[in-house]
C-alpha positions as CSV (number, residue, x, y, z in Angstrom):
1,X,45.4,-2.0,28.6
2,X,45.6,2.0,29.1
3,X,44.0,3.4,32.2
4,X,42.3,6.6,31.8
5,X,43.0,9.1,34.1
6,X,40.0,11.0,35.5
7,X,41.3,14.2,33.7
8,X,41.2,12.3,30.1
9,X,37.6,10.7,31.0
10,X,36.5,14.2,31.4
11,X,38.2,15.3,28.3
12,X,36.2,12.2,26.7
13,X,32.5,13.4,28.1
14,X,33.5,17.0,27.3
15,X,33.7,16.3,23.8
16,X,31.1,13.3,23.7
17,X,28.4,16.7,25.2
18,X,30.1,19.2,22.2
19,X,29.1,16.8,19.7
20,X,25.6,16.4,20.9
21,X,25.2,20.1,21.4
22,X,26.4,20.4,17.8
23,X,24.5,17.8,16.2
24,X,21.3,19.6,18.0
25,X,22.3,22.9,17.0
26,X,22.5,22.2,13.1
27,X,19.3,19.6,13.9
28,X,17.9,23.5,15.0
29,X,19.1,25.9,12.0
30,X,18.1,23.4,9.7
31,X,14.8,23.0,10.4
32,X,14.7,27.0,11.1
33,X,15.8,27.6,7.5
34,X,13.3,24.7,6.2
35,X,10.0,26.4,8.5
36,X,11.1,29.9,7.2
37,X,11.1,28.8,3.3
38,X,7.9,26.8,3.5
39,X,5.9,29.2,5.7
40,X,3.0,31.3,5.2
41,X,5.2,34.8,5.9
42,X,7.0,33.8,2.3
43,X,3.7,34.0,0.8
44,X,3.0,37.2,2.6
45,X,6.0,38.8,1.7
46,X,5.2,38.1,-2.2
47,X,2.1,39.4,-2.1
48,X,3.0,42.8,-0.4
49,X,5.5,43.2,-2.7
50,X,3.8,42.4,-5.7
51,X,1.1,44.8,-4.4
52,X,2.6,47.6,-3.6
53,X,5.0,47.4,-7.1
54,X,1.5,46.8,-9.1
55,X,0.1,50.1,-6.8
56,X,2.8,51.9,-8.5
57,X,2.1,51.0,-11.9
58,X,-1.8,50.6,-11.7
59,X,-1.9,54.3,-10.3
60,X,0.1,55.7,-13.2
61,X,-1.9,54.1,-15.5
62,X,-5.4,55.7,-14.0
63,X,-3.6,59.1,-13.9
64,X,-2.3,59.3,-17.7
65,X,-4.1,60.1,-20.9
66,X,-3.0,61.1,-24.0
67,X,-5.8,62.7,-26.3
68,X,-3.9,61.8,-29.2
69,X,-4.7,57.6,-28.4
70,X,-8.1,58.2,-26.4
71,X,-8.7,54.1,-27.5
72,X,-5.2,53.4,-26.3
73,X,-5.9,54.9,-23.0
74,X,-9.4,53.3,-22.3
75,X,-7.8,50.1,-23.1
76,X,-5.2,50.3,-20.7
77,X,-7.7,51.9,-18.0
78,X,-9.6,48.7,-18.4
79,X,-6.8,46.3,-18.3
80,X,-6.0,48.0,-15.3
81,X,-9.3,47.8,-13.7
82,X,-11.3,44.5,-12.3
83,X,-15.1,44.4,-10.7
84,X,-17.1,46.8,-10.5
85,X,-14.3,50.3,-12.0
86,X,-13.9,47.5,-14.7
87,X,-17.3,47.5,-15.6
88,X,-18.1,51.2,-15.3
89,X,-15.2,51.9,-17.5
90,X,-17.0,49.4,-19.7
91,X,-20.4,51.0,-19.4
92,X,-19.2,54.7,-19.6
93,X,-16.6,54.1,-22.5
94,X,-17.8,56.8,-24.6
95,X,-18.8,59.0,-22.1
96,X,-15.0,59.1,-21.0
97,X,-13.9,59.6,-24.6
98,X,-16.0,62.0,-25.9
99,X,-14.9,64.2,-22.5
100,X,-11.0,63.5,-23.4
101,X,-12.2,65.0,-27.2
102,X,-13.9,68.0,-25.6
103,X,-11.1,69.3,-23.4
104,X,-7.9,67.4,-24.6
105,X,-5.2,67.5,-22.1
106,X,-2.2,65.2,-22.1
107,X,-1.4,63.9,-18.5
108,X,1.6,61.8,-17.6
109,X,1.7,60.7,-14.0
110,X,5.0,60.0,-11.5
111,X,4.6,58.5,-8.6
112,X,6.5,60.6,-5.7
113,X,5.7,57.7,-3.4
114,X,3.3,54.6,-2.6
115,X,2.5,52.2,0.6
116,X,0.6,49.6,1.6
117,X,-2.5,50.3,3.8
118,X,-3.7,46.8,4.1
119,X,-3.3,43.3,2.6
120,X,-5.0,40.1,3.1
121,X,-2.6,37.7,1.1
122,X,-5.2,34.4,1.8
123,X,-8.0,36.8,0.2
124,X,-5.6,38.3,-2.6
125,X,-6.8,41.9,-1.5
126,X,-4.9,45.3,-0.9
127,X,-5.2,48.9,-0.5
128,X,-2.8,51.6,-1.1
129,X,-2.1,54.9,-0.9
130,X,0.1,56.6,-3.6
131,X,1.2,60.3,-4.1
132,X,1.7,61.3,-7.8
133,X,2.3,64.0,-9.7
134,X,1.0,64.7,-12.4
135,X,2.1,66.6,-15.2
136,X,-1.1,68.8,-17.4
137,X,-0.6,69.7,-21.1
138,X,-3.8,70.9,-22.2
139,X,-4.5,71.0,-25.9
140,X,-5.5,73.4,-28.1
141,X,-6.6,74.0,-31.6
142,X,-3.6,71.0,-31.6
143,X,-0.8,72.9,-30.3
144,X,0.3,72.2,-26.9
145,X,-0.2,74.9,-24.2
146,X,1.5,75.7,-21.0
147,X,2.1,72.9,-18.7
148,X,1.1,72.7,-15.1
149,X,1.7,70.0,-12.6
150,X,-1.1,68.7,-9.6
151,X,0.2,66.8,-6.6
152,X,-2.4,63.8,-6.0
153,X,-2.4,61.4,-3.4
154,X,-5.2,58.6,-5.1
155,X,-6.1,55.8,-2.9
156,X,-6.4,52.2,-4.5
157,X,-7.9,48.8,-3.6
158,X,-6.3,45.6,-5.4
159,X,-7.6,42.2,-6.3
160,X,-5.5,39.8,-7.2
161,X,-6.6,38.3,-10.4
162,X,-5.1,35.4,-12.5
163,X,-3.7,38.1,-14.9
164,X,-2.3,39.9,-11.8
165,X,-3.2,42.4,-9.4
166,X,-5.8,44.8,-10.4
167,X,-7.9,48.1,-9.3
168,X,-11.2,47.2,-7.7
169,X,-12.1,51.3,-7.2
170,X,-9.4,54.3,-7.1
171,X,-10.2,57.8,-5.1
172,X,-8.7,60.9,-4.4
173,X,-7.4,61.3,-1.2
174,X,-8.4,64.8,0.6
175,X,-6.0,67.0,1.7
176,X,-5.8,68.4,5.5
């Protein structure tokens, strides 16, 4: 039988305390990685981007018209919309197109840029800010006339719906 010297029992609880430490340390990342793929801040972090990419789109959407497809457009205003700008869109349908037939102008909208001002990811709820601009063709007599472009800045609040998010109301925002 070997004796062990006292430099080769410390060589033995030097690597009996690295293997430990490892075996904690890979006990550590992997329930790190595990908390960070099953937490809440995944969820968050869907929802604020689905938000702000639906911001985006919704915002172009309410900022476009063509007087050409005035039923076209309505219907994508309303599939846009939820609550309460739904069912004014509903209610003043023909209001809105018989406007668009008056003074035809073509608008096609560009978002410049768009953020998140709030988000409640339990509730589904968001608001936004986006600046647009948005390019005027006014129509006349059926030709098209000289274009113009406005610079908006609309504010938006979301609810998330089964079909997606949606516009609960859209305003202007005022400039300084």
């Amino acid at each position: 039988m070997t004796r062990m010297t006292g430099q080769s029992k410390l060589l033995v609880v030097v690597a009996a305390l690295l293997a430990v430490a490892g075996v904690g340390a890979a006990g550590w990342f992997g329930y790190s990685w595990w908390s960070a793929a099953n937490s809440n801040s995944v969820t968050v972090v869907q929802a604020r981007d689905g938000a702000l990419r639906a911001s985006r789109e919704l915002a172009v959407i309410l900022q476009s018209v063509d007087p050409d497809q005035p039923e076209q457009g309505m219907q994508a205003w309303q599939a846009a919309a939820t609550g309460s700008l739904l069912q004014q869109l509903q209610r003043d349908h023909d209001k809105y197109i018989t406007r668009l037939k008056q003074a035809p102008t073509r608008s096609t909208a560009t978002v410049l840029d768009a953020a998140l001002t709030g988000l409640d990811a339990n509730a589904g709820t968001a608001s936004a800010i986006a600046a647009l601009d948005v390019m005027q063709v006014p129509v006349v007599n059926g030709a098209a006339g000289p274009p113009s472009t406005r610079q908006l800045r609309v504010k938006l609040t979301l609810n998330r719906t089964d079909a997606g998010w949606k516009i609960a109301s859209a305003g202007l925002v005022n400039a300084a």
